[in-house]
C-alpha positions, -999 to 999 in steps of 0.1 A, spaced: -481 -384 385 -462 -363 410 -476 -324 420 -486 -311 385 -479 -270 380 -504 -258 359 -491 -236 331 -499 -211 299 -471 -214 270 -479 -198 230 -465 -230 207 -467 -230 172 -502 -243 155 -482 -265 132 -452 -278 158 -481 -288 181 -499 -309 158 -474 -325 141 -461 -339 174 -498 -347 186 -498 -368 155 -467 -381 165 -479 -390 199 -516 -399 190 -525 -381 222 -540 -347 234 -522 -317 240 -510 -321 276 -501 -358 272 -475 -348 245 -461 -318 262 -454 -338 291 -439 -367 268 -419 -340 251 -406 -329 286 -399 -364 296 -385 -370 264 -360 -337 266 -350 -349 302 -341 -385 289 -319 -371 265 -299 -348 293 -295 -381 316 -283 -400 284 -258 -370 277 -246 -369 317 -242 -408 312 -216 -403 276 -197 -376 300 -186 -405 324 -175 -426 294 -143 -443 305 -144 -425 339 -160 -456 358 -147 -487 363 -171 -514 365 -158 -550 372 -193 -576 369 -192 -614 381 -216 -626 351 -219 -658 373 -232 -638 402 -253 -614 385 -276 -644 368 -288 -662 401 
């Protein structure tokens, strides 16, 4: 894990265990996979903004060896 910043946020009782439940993990391991997960999903939208902006042109031939 990179530099870690440590900090003090008030989350909902009920909003914080559902998603430990969904995680099966302790409290800081699924607000970091939460932040991961929020990050993912702003790359993924960046990625649909360049739809049909870039040209890519792939040699399947080349691209198996």
């Amino acid at each position: 894990m990179d530099a870690a910043k440590k900090v003090t946020v008030t989350v909902p009782a009920d909003v914080l265990k559902r998603a430990q439940a969904a995680t099966g993990r302790g409290i800081t391991e699924t607000v970091v996979e939460g932040l991961r997960s929020l990050d993912r999903q702003r790359n993924r939208s960046a990625l649909r903004a360049l739809r049909g902006r870039v040209r890519l042109e792939l040699d399947l031939e080349k691209t198996r060896r």
